[in-house]
N, C-alpha and C positions, 0 to 999 in steps of 0.2 A: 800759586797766585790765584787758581780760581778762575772761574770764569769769565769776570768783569775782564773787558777787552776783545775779549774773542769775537771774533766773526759768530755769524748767527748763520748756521747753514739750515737751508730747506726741509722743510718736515718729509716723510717719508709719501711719496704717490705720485701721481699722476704730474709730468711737468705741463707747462704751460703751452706749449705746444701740442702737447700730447691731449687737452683737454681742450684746448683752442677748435678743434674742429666740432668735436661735440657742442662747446656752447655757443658758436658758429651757427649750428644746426637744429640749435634750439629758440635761437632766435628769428633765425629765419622764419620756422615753422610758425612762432607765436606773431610773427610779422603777419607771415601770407592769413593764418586765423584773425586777428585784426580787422585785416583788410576787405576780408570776404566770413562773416560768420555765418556757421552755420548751428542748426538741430542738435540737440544733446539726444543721441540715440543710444539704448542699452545691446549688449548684444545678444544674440539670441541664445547662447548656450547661461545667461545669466551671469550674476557677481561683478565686481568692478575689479576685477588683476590685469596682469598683462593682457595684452591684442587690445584693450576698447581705448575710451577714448576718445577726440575729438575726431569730429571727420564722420561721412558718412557711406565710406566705403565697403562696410561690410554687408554683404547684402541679405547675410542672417537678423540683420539689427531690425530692429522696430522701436516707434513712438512711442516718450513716454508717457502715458496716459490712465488718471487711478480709476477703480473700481467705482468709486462713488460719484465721481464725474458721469462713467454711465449708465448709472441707475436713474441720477438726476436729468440725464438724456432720455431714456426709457419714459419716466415719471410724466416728461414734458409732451411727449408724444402720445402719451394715453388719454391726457387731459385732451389734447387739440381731437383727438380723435373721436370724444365723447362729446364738443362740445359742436363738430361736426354734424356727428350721429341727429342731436338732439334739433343743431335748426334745419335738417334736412326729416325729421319724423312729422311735423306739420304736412310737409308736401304728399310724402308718401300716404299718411292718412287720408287725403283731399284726393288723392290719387283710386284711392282705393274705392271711399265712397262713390266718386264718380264713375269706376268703373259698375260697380252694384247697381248704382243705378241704371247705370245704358242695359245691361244684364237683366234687369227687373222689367223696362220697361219694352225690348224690344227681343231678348233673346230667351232666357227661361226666371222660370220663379218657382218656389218651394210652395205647399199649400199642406195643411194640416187639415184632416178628415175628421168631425166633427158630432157626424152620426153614424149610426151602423150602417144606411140604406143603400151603400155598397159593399155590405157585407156578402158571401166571404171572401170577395177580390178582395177589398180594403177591411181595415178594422177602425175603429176610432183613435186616433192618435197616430193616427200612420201620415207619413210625409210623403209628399209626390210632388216630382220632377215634373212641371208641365212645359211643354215646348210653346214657345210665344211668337218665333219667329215665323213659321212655315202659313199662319193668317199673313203676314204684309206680306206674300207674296202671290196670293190670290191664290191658295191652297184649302178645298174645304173637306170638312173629318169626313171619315171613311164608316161606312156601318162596320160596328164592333168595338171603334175607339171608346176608348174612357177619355171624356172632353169637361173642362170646367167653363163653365158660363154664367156671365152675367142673368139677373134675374129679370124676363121678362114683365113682368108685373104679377104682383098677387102671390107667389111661390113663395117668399119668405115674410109676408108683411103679420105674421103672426111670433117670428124668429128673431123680432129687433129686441137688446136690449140695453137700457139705456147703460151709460159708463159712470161708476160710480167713483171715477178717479178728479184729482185733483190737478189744476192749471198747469200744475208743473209737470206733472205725472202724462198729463195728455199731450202737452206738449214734445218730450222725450218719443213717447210711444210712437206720434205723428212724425220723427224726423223718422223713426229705426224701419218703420211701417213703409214711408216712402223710398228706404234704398232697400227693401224686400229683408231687413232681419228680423221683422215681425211682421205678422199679418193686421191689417187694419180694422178697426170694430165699424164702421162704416161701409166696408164691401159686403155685396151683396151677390155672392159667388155661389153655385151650386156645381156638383158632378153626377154624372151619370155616362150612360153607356148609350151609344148611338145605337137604335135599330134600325130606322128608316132613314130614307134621305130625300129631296127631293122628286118626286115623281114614282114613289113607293107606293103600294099600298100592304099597310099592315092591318093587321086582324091575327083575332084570339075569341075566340078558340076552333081548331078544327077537333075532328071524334077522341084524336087523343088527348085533347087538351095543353095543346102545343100552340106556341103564336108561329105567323107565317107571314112571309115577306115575301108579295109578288105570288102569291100561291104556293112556295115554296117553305114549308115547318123546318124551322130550326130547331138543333139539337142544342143546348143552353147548358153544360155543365158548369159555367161559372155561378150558376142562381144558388141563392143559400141552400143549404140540407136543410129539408123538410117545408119549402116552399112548393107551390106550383108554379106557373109560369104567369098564370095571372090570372084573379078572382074577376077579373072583372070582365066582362066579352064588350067588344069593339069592332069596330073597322072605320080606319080612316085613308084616306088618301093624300099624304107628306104635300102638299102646295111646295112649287120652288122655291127656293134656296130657303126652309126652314129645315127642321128634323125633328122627327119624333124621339125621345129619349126618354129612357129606362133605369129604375136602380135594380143591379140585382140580387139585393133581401127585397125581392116584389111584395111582400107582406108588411113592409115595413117603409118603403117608397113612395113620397108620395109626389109623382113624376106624372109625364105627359096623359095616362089615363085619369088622370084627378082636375086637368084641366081643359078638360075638352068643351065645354061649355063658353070656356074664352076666344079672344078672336085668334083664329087660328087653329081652332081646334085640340088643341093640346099640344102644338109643336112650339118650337122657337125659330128664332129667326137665325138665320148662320150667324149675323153680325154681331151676337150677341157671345159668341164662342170667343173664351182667352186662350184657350188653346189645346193641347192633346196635351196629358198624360200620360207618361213614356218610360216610366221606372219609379219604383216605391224606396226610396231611399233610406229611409230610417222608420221603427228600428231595424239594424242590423237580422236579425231574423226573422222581419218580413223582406229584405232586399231581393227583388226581383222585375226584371221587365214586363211591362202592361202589356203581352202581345191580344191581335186582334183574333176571335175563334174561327176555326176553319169553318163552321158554319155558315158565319155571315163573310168572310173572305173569299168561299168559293161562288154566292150569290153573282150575278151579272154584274159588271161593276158600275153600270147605272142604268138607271130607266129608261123606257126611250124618251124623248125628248129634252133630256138634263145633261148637263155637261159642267166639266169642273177641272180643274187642273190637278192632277196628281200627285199624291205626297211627297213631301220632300223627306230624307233624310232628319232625322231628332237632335242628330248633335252633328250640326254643321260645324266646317274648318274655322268659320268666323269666329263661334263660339272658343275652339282652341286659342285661337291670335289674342281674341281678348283677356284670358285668364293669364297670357303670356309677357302681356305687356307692363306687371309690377316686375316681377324678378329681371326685367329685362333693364327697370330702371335701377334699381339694386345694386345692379352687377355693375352700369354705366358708371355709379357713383363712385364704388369700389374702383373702376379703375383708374378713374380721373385722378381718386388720391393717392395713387403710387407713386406720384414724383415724390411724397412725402411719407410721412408714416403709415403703413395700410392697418385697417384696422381688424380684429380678429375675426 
């Protein structure tokens, strides 16, 4: 007869009881997911088989998150960080200049040597560190310092010459000149070496032909080779608070003996001093400190009747604090922006 008629019995597997709890428990599960979703997390040993999954219970898993998402993160953080960089380099610049200048105008400045007539301490083109600060503090140079100063009158009015630069050109040079990265064609600067000081009296020549201060012949090794000490014979007596001042290529100087016929006798006045000379800084193979000769160091340390306040120190702490205070904003900057991307 066939089949037509028969009962239709169950395929072969699981009964309905049997599978009832499973799908029971699969509904639940996509219920409670439903109701509370959460993160699609990979697992950390990788692939998608058994154990992963819904749910954030493993606690090998991590976020999924591509490569190029953080490159484009990266990307976005170097921009902000440059464009930081960029409106904070105005400041620092303005920072900078201003520090040069307080440096130029109250604590040291560079100065380029222009003739031999301090040869062989100095050569031409040699750079020197002068100390600016130790004048405001009512400090006046010692016999033997190398001191730069302003020119009394008449000492360079033969030495001017005119600038043959153009508006723009003189313009540039007068800001670089005012924060001391160039020297000015306007100043009228000289250096030389103290011998006398207020209440001195020098003279040249005794039978060796030796100059002497107070009666006492200095021994002068820093004078050029093959100079004397001086062609010319003198004797004057330093008036207060000026100084007689020497170059020593004395053949070649033409210093306090060449103006003695002015008022004052060939001295200058203290106030006309920018300051001591304290190290030869460049080039690198003249670098060395301008000490004072035991010569005039062991001389009495002033006359009778003269008084002065004694040297300070060349490289004051002040000096330190102030070269301290760009890196110091630098660093500020840097850390302010570590809430966010730091920059290299």
């Amino acid at each position: 007869m066939g089949s037509r008629g028969r009962p239709r019995t169950a395929p072969d597997g699981p009964s309905d009881s049997t599978a009832g709890p499973d799908r029971s428990a699969r509904t639940g599960s996509a219920s409670d997911s439903d109701s509370e979703p959460e993160s699609v997390y990979l697992p950390a040993g990788g692939g998608g088989g058994g154990g992963g999954g819904v749910g954030a219970s493993d606690p090998g898993s991590r976020p999924v998150r591509g490569r190029a998402e953080r490159r484009r993160a990266a990307k976005r953080a170097a921009r902000r960080s440059r464009r930081s960089f960029l409106r904070e380099l105005p400041v620092i610049v303005l920072v900078a200049l201003v520090i040069a200048l307080v440096m130029k105008t109250f604590l040291l400045q560079v100065f380029v040597i222009p003739s031999g007539s301090m040869e062989q301490t100095l050569q031409i083109g040699d750079r020197v560190v002068v100390d600016k600060l130790t004048p405001w503090f009512g400090a006046e140079p010692e016999r033997g310092e190398v001191v730069v100063f302003k020119d009394p009158g008449g000492w360079l009015e033969n030495d001017h010459k005119p600038s043959t630069d153009g508006p723009v050109m003189r313009n540039v040079k007068s800001l670089f000149s005012a924060v001391g990265l160039l020297p000015s064609d306007d100043e009228r600067d000289l250096i030389k070496r103290v011998i006398g000081v207020g209440g001195d009296t020098v003279e040249c020549c005794d039978e060796h032909g030796r100059v002497s201060v107070n009666g006492t012949p200095l021994d002068e090794p820093y004078i050029a080779t093959g100079n004397s000490p001086s062609r010319i014979t003198f004797k004057v007596t330093v008036p207060p608070g000026r100084l007689w001042v020497m170059g020593d290529h004395r053949d070649l100087s033409a210093d306090s003996r060449y103006h003695m016929g002015n008022p004052g006798s060939g001295t200058i006045p203290v106030g006309n001093v920018v300051g001591r000379a304290f190290v030869i800084a460049w080039p690198l193979s003249h670098f060395g400190q301008l000490d004072v000769p035991d010569s005039l160091s062991s001389l009495p340390v002033r006359a009778a009747g003269s008084a002065a306040i004694g040297p300070v120190p060349a490289e004051p702490p002040l000096v330190m604090g102030v070269l301290g205070v760009l890196p110091l904003l630098v660093r500020c900057r840097g850390t302010r922006g570590r809430d966010g991307p730091v920059a290299d």
